[in-house]
C-alpha positions in Angstrom: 128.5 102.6 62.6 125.7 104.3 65.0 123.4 106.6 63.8 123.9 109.8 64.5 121.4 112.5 64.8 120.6 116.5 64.4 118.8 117.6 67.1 115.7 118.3 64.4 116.1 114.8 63.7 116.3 113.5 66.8 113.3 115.7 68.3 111.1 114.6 65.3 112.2 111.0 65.8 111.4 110.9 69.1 107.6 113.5 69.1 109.5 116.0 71.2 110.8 119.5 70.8 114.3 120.9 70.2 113.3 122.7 72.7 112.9 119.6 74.9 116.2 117.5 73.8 117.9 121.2 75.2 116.5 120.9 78.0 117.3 118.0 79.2 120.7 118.4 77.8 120.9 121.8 80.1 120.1 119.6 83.1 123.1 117.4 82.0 120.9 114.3 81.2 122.3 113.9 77.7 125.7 114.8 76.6 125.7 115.3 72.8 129.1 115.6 70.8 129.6 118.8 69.1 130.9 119.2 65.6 131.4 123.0 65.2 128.3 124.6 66.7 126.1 121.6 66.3 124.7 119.2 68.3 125.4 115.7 67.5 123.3 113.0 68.6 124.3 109.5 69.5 122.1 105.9 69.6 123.3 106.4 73.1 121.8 109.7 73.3 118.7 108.3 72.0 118.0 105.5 74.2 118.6 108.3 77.5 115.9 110.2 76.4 114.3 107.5 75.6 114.3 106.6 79.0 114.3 110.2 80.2 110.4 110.5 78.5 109.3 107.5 80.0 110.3 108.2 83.4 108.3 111.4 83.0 105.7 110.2 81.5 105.6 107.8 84.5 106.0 110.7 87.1 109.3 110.5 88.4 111.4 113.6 89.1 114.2 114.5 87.3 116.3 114.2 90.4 115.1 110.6 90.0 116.1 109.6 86.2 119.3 112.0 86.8 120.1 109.1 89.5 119.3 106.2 87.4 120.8 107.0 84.2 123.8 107.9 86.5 123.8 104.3 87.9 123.7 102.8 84.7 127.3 104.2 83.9 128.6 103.4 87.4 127.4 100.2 87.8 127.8 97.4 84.9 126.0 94.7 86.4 122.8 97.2 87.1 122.3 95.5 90.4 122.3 99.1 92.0 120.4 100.4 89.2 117.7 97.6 89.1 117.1 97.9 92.9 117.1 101.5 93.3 114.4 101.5 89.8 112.0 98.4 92.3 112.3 101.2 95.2 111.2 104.1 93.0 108.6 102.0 91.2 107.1 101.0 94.4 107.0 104.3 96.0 105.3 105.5 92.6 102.5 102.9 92.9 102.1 104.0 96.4 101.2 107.4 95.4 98.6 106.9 92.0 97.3 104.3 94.1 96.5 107.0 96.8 95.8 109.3 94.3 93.8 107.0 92.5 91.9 106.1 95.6 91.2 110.2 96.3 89.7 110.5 92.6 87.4 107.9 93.3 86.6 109.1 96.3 86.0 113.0 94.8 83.9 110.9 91.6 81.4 109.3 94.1 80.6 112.8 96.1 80.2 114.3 92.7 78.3 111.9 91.5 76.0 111.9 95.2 75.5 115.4 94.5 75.0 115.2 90.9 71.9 112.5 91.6 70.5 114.7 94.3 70.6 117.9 92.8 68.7 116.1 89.9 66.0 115.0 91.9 65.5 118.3 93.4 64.9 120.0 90.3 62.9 117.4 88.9 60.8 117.4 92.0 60.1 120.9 91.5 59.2 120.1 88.1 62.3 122.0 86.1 64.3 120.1 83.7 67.8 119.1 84.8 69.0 119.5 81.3 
């Protein structure tokens, strides 16, 4: 038989919040049995937000997990699911490699300005500190 989880449980199992695991319950990501008033957890459960962290951890929206996990029940075979994860994947490389490249960019003017600044107060004999 599955585990089955509180939501205290299941936010301390996981490094999250209640608050959290609500959350993403309210935005119907996870769909927890009840029993009474309470919230009960499946392994199923688990593994979404599982994969509901990760994805925002990796910077997708919530639009985007919304459509994967939804995939995942639709289609069996995860062909959809696998192809539509590449796409997203790819456009996400696409945009930390921009932003990636802008940082660098923004590190070496800092850095330009840092060195000249520098020498301009050395030159006038003050210590840069």
């Amino acid at each position: 038989m599955d585990k089955l989880y509180s939501v205290t449980e299941l936010a301390r199992d996981l490094g999250v919040t209640a608050r959290t695991i609500r959350f993403y319950e309210d935005q119907g990501l996870i769909l927890p049995q009840r029993a009474g008033k309470a919230r009960i957890y499946t392994h199923r459960d688990r593994a979404r937000m599982i994969l509901i962290l990760r994805g925002k951890r990796l910077g997708f929206s919530l639009k985007d997990i919304k459509e994967f996990l939804d995939l995942y029940v639709v289609d069996t075979t995860q062909v959809e699911q696998l192809r539509l994860l590449v796409s997203k994947v790819r456009e996400r490389i696409v945009r930390l490699e921009d932003q990636l490249h802008a940082v660098q960019t923004s590190l070496g003017e800092l850095r330009d300005i840092e060195r000249i600044s520098v020498e301009t107060l050395r030159n006038k004999g003050v210590d840069p500190g």
